[in-house]
N, C-alpha and C positions, 0 to 999 in steps of 0.2 A: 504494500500500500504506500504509494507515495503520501508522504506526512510535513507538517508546518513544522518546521524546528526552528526557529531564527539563529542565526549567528553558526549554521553547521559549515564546518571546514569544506572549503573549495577544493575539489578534487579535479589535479592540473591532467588537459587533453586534449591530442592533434586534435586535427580535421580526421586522418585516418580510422584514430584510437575511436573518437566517438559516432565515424560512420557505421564501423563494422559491427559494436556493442547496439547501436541503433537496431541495425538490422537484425541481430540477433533475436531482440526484446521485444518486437513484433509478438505478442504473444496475446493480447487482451483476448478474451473470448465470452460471448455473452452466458452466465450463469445466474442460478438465483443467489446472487451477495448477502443479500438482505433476508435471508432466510436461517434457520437453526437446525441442525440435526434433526432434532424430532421434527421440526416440521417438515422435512422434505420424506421422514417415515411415513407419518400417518398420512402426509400426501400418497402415497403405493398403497398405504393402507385403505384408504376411499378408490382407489383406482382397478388397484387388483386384490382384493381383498381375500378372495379364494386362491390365487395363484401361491405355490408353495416359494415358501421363503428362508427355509432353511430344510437341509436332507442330512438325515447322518445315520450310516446301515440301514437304510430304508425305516427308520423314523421319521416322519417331517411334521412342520410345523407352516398353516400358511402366513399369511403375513393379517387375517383377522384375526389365526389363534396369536402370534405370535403378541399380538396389539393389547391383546383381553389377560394374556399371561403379565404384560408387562406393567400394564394397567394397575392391576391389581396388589401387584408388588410393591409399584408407585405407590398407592394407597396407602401403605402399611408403613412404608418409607418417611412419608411425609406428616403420618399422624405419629412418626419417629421424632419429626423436628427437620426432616432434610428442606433444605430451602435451595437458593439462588446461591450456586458459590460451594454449596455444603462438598465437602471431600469424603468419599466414600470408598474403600478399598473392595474390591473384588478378586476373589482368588479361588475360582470355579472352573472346574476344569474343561477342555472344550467339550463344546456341549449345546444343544439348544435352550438350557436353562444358563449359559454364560450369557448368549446373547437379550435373552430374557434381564438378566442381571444389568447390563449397561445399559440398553432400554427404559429401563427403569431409571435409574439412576438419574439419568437425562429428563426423562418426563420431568421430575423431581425439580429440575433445574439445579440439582448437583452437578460433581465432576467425580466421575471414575477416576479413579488410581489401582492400574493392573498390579497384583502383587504373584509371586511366585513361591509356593510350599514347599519347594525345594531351596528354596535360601536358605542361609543360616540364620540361626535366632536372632544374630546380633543386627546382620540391616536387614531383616525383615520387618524389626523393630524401629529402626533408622527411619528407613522410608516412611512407617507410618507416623513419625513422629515431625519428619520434615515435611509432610502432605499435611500432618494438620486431622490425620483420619481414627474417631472413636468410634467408629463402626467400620466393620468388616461382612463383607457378602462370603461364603463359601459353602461347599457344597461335602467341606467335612468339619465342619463346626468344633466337636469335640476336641480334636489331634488341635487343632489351630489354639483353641480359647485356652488348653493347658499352657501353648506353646506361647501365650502372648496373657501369659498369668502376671497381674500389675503393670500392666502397659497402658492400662484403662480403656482400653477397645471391648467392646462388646462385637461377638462376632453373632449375626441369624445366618439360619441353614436357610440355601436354594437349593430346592431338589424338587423332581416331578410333582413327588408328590404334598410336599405344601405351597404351591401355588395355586391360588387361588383365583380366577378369570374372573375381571370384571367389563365391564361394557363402555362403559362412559370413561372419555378421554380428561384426565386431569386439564386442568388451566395451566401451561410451561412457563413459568417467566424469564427460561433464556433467550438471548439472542443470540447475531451472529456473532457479537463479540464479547458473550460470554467463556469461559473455560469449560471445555467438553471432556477435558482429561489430562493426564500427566503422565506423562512416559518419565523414566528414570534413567539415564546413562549412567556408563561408567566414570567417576571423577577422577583425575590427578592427582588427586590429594584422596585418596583412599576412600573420597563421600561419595555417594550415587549424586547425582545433580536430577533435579526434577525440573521436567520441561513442560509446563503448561500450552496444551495445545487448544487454539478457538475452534471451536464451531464451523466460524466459516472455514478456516485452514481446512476443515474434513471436508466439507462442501464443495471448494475448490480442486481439491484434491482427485474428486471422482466425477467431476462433469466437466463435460467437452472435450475429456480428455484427449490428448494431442497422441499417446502411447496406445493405445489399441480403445476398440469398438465396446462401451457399457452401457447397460439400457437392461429393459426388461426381459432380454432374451439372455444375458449372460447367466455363466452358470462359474463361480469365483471361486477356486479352491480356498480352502482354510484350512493350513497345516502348521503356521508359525504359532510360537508362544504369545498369546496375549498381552503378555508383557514386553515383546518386540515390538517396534515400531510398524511393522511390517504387517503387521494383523492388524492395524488402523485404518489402512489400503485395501486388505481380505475383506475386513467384515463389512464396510461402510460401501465398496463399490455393489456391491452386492444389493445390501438393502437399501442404499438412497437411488436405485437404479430400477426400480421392480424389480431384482433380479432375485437369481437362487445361489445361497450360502451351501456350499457343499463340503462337510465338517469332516476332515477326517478322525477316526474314530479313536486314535488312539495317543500317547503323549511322545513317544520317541517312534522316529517314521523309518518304516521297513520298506526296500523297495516295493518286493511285488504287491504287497497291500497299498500301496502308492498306486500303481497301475490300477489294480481293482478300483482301488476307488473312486480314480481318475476316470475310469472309462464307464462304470456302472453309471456315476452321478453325473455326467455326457459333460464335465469340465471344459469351456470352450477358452478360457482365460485364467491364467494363473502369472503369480510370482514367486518365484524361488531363490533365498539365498543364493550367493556368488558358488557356497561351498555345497549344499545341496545340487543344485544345478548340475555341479563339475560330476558330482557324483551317480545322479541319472545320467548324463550324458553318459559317462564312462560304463556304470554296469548297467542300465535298464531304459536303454533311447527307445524303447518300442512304449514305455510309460506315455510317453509324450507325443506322440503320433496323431492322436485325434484334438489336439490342443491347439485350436485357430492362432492362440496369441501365446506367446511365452514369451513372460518377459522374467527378469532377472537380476541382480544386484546387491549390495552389501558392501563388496569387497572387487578389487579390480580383477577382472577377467583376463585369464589367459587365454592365449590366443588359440592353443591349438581344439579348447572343449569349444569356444566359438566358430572356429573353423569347423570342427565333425558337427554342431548343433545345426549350422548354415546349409552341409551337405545333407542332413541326415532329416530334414524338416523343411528344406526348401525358402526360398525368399518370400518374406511379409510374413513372417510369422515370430523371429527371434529378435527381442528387444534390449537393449542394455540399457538399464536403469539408473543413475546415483541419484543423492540426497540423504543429506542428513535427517535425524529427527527434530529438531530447530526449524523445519521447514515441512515439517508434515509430513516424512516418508520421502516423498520424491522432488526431484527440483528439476533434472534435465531427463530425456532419452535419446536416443540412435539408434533407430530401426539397421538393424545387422544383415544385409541382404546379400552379400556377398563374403566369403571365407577371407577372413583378414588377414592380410599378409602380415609375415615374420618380423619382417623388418620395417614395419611402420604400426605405432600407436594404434591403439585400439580406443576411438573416440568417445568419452559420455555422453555427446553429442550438441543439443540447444535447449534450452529451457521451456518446459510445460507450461501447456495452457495458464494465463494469468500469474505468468512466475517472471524474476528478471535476474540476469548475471551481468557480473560484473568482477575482469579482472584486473585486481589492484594491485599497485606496487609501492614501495615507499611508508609505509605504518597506514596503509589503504589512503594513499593521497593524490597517486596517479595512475590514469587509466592506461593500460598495458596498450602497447601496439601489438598488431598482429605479429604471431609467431614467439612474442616474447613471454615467459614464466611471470605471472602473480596468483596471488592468493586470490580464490575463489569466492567473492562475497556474492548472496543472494538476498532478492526485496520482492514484496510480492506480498499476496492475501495469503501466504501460507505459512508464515512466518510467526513463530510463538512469542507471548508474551516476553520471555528472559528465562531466568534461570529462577525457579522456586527461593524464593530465600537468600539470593545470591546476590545483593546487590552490586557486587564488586566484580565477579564474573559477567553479569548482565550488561554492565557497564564497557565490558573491555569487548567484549562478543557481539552488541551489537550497539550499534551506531547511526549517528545522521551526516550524509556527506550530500555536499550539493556537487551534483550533475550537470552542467551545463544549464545552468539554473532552474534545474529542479533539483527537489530535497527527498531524498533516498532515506529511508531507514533498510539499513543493509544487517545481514546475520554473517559475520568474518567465520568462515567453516572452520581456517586451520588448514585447508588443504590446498595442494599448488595444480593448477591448468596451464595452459595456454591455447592460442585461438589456432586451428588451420584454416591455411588460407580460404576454403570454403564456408568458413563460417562455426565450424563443428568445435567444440570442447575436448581436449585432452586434459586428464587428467594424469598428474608428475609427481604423487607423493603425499605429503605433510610437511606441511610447516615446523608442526612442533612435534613432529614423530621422531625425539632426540633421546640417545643415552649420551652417556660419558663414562669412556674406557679408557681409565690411565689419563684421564685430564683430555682427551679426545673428545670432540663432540660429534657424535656420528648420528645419523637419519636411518633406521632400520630398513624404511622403503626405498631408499636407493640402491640400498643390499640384494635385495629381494627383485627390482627395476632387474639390474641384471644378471642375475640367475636366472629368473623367468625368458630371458632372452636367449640361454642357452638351448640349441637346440634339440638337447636329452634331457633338458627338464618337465613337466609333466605340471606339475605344483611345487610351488616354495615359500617356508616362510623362514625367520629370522626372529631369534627370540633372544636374550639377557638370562643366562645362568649366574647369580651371585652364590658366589662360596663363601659364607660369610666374611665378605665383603670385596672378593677378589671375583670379580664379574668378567666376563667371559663372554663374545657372539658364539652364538651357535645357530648352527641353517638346519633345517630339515629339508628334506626334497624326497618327494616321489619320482621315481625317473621315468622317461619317457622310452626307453631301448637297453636293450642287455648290457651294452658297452659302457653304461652309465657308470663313474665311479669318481669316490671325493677329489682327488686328486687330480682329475682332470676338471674337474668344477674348481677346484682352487686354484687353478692356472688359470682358468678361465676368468676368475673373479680377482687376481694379481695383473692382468693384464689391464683392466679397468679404473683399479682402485688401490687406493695406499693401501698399505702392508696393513694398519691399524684397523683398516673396516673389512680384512678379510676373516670369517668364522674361525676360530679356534678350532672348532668343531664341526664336521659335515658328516649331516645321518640321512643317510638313505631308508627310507620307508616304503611302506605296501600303499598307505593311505594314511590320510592326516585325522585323527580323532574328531567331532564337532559339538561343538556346546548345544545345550538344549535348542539355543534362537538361529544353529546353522552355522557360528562362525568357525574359525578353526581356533580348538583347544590346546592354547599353546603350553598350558600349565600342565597337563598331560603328555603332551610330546618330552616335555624335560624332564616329567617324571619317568615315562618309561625309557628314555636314555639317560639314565643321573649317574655315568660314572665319570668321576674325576676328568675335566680338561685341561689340558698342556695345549702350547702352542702349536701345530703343526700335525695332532693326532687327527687322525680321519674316521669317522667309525661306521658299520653299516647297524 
């Protein structure tokens, strides 16, 4: 949203720099702004009222049960004290009584805060304490209300069978720029950061979209954790679309139940983590066969699961995705229509429908020419309040800069791009994706930049081993051919790089472990190779 800020720092720019961002930013698209979450529900709710609205093993729910389930909840919610604003945690597992659960919530004019029962006690506790949240929704009550004994939450069960359907739609008093919910990141300093998402950010999010075709024919998978960002994009393209929520059933995802499910509940669009993705592509590309749209994202894509996904599913159908969750899930795509070559970037592409980029350089004070590296800032209806509680992070993260005399509130990601000459986004890293080894200040994603470029790597990451206190790179890689071996990756990566940012360590793996939300589990990968590193040890 472009915003009044008086007195915001002039952000210095050619002719070139602010023709090409111009062209980019082309992006307005007409939506309903001025609309709230639940009103764009009960809108499909008057429309298609029998049409099923969510399916999971052939349970469903339509989107009249789904309104009268939610209803009712509402009710009980609000004769709780939930008002405008109120913070409510949910920790229900997927489920048509999860979405039941946020439904609610929203009618209420609360805001959801997803929590996870698999956290530990201590930020489970965290969270709820930085949300602000003495009520908890879940759908195992008991196990939780021990677990969060003098926390002062009260937790009520959601299950089948104590909801209750009512008929009449409560009175909402959100708008669109109320808070619809809080997503949690990981923080820097060891605190989850909570990121208050609006209303309209969801709203934006899933109409007009620029990345593939929503409306009342889709059919959305739903397999991320609700406490990922990424299940905000699942659940809401779905039902602010008339569309159908297709749940998968279970909490940790098995290929060929992936297929089943995929194919049983006629999935026509879906998103899948960067690291999910690589992994149907690799053992189960037949999953994905009957899926008009697949799109993708998390983490940057290599090249070669893009290339088989390109060959193996055909052009207009394979998307790559980025955006932070400070922007609502997604900010740019690059429909992926041709196998991308080796030796040239794999682009994020241009910014979504009613989104805008901008790359800056200089403490974000001048606008990048084309081809040159800045940091990625994005403005736009989808951009989150700040940071929960934060006002010193909120502060540095997002900002007002005048544009060519407009005033931008911009969200500074942290992460480096630059423009191709066509107009497209590359994406180069992190900013602040920094250790220090031996008073060295090294960028993990540069490590990683090229290893991925070798061409018998497969996947690779790069993680920090401290021995108490003697720290250490260490690389994993999946290889991509028999001939695969550390020692030729460390030549590979000396010929690139100072001696200082080549791994101590290089492990060859089968495949890379993945945390509940898809990424890759690096705290695993070290654990399952913890022995002792020396400089120049190779290990498989």
């Amino acid at each position: 949203m472009k915003t009044e800020a008086p007195g915001a720092p002039a952000v210095a720019c050619s002719e070139a720099a602010l023709a090409v961002h111009r062209e980019i930013n082309r992006t307005t698209t007409p939506y309903p702004r001025d609309s709230s979450v639940v009103e764009r529900f009960v809108h499909w709710v008057g429309r298609r009222p029998d049409a099923v609205a969510v399916v999971q093993e052939g349970r469903t729910l339509t989107y009249r049960e789904l309104n009268r389930l939610a209803n009712g909840l509402a009710r009980e919610l609000r004769d709780d004290g939930v008002r405008l604003g109120t913070p409510v945690a949910v920790c229900v597992a997927r489920s048509p009584e999860m979405l039941v659960a946020l439904v609610a919530v929203l009618k209420c004019g609360g805001t959801y805060v997803p929590v996870d029962p698999e956290w530990p006690d201590e930020r489970l506790r965290a969270v709820l304490l930085d949300a602000g949240c003495d009520r908890v929704l879940s759908d195992r009550p008991g196990a939780l209300a021990q677990r969060l004994d003098g926390a002062g939450c009260r937790v009520r069960e959601v299950a089948e069978r104590t909801l209750v359907p009512v008929d009449a739609d409560p009175e909402c008093p959100a708008g669109p720029d109320s808070v619809a919910c809080i997503n949690f990141t990981s923080g820097s300093t060891g605190r989850a950061k909570g990121v208050p998402i609006l209303h309209r950010g969801i709203v934006r999010l899933v109409h007009g979209a620029s990345y593939g075709p929503l409306d009342e024919n889709s059919r959305v998978l739903q397999v991320t954790p609700v406490t990922f960002d990424i299940a905000t994009w699942e659940i809401w393209a779905a039902l602010l679309n008339g569309g159908t929520s297709v749940m998968y059933p279970a909490e940790f995802v098995q290929l060929s139940r992936l297929d089943r499910v995929i194919k049983e509940g006629g999935v026509n669009i879906l998103l899948l983590t960067t690291a999910l993705f690589n992994s149907v592509v690799d053992e189960a590309p037949e999953a994905l066969e009957t899926v008009a749209t697949i799109t993708s994202g998390g983490e940057a894509h290599s090249h070669r699961h893009m290339a088989k996904a390109v060959r193996t599913y055909g052009r207009g159908r394979v998307v790559n995705l980025y955006g932070p969750t400070e922007c609502t899930c997604i900010a740019t795509h690059y429909p992926v229509d041709e196998p991308p070559r080796q030796d040239a970037p794999l682009p994020i592409g241009r910014p979504i429908q009613n989104t805008r980029l901008y790359l800056l350089a200089d403490d974000a004070r001048r606008l990048c020419e084309p081809g040159e590296t800045g940091e990625i800032c994005l403005a736009g209806d989808g951009l989150a309040v700040g940071y929960l509680g934060r006002p010193d992070l909120t502060e540095a993260a997002f900002v007002h800069r005048d544009i060519a005399g407009v005033t931008e509130r911009l969200y500074r990601t942290g992460d480096l791009g630059r423009l191709l000459p066509g107009g497209d986004v590359v994406f180069e890293g992190r900013r602040d994706d920094q250790v220090k080894i031996n008073s060295f200040r090294i960028e993990l994603g540069e490590i990683t930049h090229h290893l991925n470029r070798h061409p018998l790597v497969q996947q690779s990451c790069v993680a920090v081993r401290d021995n108490r206190g003697d720290k250490s790179l260490v690389a994993f890689v999946v290889p991509a051919g028999p001939d695969a071996s550390p020692d030729g990756f460390r030549q590979h990566l000396a010929a690139k790089l100072p001696r200082y940012m080549v791994p101590a360590q290089i492990h060859l793996c089968e495949r890379f472990p993945l945390t509940p939300n898809g990424k890759i589990d690096r705290r695993a990968l070290l654990t399952a190779h913890s022995s002792p590193a020396t400089s120049g040890e190779f290990t498989r």
